[in-house]
N, C-alpha and C positions, 0 to 999 in steps of 0.2 A: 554600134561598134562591135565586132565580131573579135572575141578573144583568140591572141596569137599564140600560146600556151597552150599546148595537147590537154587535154581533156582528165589524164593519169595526173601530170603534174598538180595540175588543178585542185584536184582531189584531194591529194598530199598537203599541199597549202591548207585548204578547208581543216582538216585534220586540226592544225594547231590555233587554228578558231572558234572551237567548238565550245568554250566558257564564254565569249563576246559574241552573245547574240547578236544585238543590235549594228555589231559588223557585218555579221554573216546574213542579218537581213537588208542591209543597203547592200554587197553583194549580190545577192538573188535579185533587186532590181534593174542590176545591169541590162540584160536582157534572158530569153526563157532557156538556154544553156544554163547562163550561172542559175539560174533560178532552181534547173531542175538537179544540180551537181551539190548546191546547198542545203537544198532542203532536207537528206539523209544526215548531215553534220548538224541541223541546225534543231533534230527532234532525238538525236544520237543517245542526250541524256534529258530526263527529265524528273522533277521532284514534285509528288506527292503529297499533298497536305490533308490531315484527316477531318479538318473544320474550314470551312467556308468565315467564320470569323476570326480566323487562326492563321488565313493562309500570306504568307511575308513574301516578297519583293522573288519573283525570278520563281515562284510554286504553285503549284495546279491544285483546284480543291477537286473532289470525284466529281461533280457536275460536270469541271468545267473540260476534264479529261475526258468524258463519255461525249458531252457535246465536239469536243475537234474528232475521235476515230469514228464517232456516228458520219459525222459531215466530211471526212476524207479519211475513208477506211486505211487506203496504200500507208497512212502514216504510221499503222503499228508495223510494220517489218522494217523503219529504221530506227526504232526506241532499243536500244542495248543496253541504257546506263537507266537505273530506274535507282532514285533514291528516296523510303520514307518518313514522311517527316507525322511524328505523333505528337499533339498537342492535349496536357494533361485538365483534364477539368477542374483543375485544383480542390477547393470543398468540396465540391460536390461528385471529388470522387468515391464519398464517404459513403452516399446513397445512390450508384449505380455501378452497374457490373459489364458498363460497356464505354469506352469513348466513343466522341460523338463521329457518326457518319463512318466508321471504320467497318461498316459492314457495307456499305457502300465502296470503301476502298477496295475490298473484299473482291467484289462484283469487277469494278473496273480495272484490278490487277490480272485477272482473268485472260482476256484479252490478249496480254504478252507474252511471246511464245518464242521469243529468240533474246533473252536478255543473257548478257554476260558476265554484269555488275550490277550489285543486289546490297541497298543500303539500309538499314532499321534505325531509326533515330527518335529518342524523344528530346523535347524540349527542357530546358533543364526549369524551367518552373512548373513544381510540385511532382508526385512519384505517377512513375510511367512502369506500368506492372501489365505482362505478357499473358497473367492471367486475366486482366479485364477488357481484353479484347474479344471482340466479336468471333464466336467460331468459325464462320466462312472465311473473316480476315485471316484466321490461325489457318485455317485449310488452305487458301489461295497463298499466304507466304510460303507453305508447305511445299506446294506444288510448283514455284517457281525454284524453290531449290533441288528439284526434280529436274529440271532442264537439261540436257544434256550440251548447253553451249554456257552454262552457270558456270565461271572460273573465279570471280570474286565473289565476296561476300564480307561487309559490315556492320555490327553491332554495334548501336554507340547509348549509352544511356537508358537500359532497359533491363524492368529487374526479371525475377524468374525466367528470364531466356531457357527453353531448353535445350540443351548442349547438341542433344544424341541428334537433334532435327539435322544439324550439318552435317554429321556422316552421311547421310543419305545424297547429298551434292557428290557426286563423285567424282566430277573434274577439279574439284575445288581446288586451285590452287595457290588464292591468297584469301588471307583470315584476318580480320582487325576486328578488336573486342574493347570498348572503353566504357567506363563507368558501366558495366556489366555488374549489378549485385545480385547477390543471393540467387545463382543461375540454379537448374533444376536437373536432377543427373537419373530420371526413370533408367530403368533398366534396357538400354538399346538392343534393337535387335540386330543378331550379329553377320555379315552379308555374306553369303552363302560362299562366295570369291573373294582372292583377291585383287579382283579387277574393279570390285565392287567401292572400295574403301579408297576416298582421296588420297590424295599423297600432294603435304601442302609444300608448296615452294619461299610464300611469304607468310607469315607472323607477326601481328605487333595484340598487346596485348599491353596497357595503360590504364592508369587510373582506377582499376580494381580493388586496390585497397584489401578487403575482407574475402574475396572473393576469387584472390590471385592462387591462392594452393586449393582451391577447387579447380578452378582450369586446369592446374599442370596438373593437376591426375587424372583428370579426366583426359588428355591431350596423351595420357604413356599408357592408359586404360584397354583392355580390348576391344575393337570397332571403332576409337576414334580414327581421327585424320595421322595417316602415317607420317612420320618426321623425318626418316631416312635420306629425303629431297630437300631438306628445308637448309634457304641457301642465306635470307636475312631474315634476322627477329629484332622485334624492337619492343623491351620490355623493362619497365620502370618499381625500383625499390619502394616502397612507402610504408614499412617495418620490418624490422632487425631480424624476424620468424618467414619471412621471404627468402634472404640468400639462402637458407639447406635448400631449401623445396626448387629453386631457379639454378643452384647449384647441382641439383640431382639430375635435372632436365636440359640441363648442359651438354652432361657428361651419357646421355643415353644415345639414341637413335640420330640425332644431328651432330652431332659432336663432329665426324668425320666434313660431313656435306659443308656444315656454315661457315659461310662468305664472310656476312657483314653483322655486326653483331652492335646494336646501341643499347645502351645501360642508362634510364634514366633513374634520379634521386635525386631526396630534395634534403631534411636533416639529416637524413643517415649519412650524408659524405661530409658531414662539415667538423672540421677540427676548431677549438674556439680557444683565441689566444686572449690573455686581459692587457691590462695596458701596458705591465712593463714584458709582454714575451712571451708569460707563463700558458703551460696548456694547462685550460680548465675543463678542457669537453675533448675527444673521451678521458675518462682517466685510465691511469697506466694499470688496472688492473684490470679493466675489459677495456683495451684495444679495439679499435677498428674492426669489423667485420666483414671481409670481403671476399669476390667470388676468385675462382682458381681459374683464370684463364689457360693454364696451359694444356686444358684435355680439346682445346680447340688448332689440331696442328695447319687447318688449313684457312685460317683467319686472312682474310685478307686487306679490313676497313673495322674499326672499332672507334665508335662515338662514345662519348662520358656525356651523361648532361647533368650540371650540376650550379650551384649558385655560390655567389661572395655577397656576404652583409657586411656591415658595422653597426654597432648600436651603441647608445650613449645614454646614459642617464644624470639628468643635471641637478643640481640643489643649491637654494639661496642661501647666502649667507648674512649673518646680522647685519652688518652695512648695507645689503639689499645687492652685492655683487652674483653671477650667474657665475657658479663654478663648475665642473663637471667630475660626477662621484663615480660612476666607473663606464669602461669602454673596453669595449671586445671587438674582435675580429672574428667573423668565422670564415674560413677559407677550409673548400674543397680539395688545395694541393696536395696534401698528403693521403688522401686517398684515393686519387689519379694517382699519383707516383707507386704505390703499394699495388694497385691493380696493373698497370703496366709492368713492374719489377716481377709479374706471376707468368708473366709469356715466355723469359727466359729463366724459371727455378727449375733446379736438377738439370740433369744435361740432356734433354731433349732438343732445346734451343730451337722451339716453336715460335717466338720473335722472328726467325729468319722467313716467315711469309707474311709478313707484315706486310704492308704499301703502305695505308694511310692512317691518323688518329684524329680527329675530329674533336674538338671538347667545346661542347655547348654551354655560355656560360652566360649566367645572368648576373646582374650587376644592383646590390642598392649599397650603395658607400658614399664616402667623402672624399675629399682629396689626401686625409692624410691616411687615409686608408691603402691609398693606393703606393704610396712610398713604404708601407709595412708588409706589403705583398712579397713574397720570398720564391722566389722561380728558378730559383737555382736547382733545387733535387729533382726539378723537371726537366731543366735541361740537360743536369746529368744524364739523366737515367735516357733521356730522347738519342742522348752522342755515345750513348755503350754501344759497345764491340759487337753484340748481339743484335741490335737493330739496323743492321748493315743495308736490309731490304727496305726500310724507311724514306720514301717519296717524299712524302710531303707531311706537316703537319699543319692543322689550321686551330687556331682562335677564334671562335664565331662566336660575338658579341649577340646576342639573344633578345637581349633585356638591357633596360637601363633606367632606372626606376627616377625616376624627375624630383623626389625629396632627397638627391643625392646628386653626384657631379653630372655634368653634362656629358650626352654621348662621345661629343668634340675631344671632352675635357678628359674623360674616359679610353681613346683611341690616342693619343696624346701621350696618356702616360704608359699606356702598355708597351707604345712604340718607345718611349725613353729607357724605359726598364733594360738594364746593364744585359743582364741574360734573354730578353727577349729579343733584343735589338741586333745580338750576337748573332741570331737565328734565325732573324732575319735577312742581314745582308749575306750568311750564307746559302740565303734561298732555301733552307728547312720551314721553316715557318712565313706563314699568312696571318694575319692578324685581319678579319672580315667583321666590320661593321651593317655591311648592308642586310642582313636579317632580323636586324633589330627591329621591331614593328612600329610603325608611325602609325599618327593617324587616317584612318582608313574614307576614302571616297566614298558616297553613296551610291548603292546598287540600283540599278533601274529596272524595271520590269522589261521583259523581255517580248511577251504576248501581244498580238495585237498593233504593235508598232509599227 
């Protein structure tokens, strides 16, 4: 059967198949058209495993990637997406100074010469350190950041990264750094132009912890990636000595460009009430600590991620009755409302390019929890006169923690809630459970099928 679809459209289709292999390979069986239309989507991206005993469902160990471009050279000019995966020796990474086979990856990374997305990953069991890797491996990651078709680039989980190696990507356009510790800041060298120096567009930058106010100076530094273009950043609180330092880096070189801006936090946003109302967490003499959104006048999408608990503590009594000795609430709403309320301080009225506010929220509570929710100074502050530019606002259920109500049970009462319910049928507000994660299917290998 001879497909009636031009060959372009084709193509286009393919494109959004390219994580379902095992589609895109019954495809290519159709006949030697799709065969030869799939095959570019179907090698587009692939992931790297540095152990042969290591390597998980859907990842190539160096062997097994030396053996297919040995055996069909044509397949390295449609490899674009390369992602590595580093698997740590655990003890025994006490007595060597190299993981295994990454000098091998070394050799086989080689080979790639038109990549455009470029991923570093260790595994999160035992420490994945950028100094016990193989030189060649360190040279060949080198040299693919070299490429002049190199636009992304990921970090996830690797200590001693050195910073200054990404300046030298010069199309770099988008940057992700997670669980990044203790990176390394040698002294860069500084490129000669400024045609030289990337200019990033995308940003996120998670899970750093200790590590997060060495990036942001390193990122405002001489020779790093310029910011002046940078349109979203997606960058998470995890202590109280972060907002100066993400506050300074706000207000520098992106300040004008940023688009989209998500704020993630986990206890620094929560306010904690007991059981008859009272605030116990912050207290009224260190307040809240939050960032000053309004040096951002052309904001146009602003995400909060943040969480609601309850927690309870129980004690028996002489009769052997189950009583409960105290309970708290922690709710993020008043530091959503307090960052929102900084887009329209002073009379700039930087709110007025608002669109959308997105609050990612995860949920472990009860049900009486959920009738102690107070979503009123939200909704205020969502119907002020200053957020006139205001689209849309969404609810995106995250999380729903299973020792607490059910997701049902949980979508249920957000939707009863007096004030949410307002804002709903005036079409301001969504309330979105489907990001909530289920249990996930198992992946299949893809190779060889």
């Amino acid at each position: 059967m001879q497909p009636n679809l031009p060959p372009e459209l084709l193509d286009y289709i393919f494109t959004f198949m390219r994580d379902d292999h095992p589609s895109l390979r019954n495809c290519a069986l159709v006949n030697h058209k799709f065969s030869k239309l799939v095959e570019r989507h179907l090698y587009y991206h692939i992931t790297l495993n540095n152990s042969e005993n290591y390597v998980g469902l859907g990842e190539l160990s160096p062997a097994q990637i030396s053996q297919m471009f040995t055996e069909k050279v044509h397949l390295v000019s449609h490899v674009k997406s390369l992602r590595i995966v580093m698997a740590s020796l655990g003890i025994l990474r006490w007595f060597t100074l190299r993981s295994m086979e990454d000098e091998d990856m070394g050799k086989a990374m080689l080979v790639l010469s038109q990549l455009t997305k470029l991923s570093l990953s260790g595994r999160q069991h035992g420490i994945i350190s950028w100094n016990r890797f193989h030189h060649l491996f360190q040279s060949s990651f080198a040299r693919l950041l070299l490429l002049p078709s190199m636009t992304s680039v990921s970090i996830h989980g690797i200590e001693d990264f050195p910073l200054p190696l990404l300046s030298q990507c010069k199309n770099l356009k988008s940057l992700s750094l997670r669980v990044v510790d203790d990176p390394t800041l040698p002294l860069p060298t500084i490129p000669t132009s400024e045609a030289d120096i990337p200019r990033l567009e995308y940003l996120e930058i998670l899970e750093c912890t200790y590590a997060l106010p060495l990036i942001l100076i390193w990122l405002r530094s001489q020779g790093s990636p310029k910011l002046c273009d940078l349109r979203v950043l997606r960058i998470m609180i995890q202590r109280l000595g972060d907002i100066s330092y993400i506050q300074d880096f706000l207000s520098a070189d992106c300040a004008q460009s940023l688009k989209c801006l998500y704020v993630g936090a986990n206890d620094i946003a929560r306010t904690t009430y007991n059981a008859i109302g009272e605030i116990i967490y912050p207290p009224d003499s260190a307040p809240h600590r939050i960032l000053d959104l309004s040096c951002l006048p052309n904001l146009r999408s602003l995400t909060l991620e943040a969480s609601v608990k309850s927690t309870a503590t129980y004690w028996i009594s002489s009769n052997g009755e189950e009583d409960t000795e105290t309970y708290n609430l922690q709710t993020p709403i008043p530091w959503i409302v307090e960052h929102l309320r900084t887009l329209f301080s002073g009379s700039s009225h930087h709110a007025q390019s608002l669109e959308r506010i997105i609050l990612e929220l995860s949920f472990e509570v009860d049900k009486h929890a959920l009738t102690r929710l107070d979503w009123g100074p939200l909704a205020s502050v969502l119907k002020a006169s200053q957020m006139w530019s205001l689209r849309t606002v969404q609810i995106q259920v995250v999380g729903c923690e299973p020792t607490g109500v059910t997701l049902e049970t949980l979508e249920f009462g957000l939707r009863q809630d007096k004030y949410l319910s307002e804002m709903v049928k005036s079409g301001l507000l969504a309330i979105d459970t489907t990001h909530c994660p289920k249990e996930a299917a198992p992946v299949k290998a893809w190779w060889g099928v």
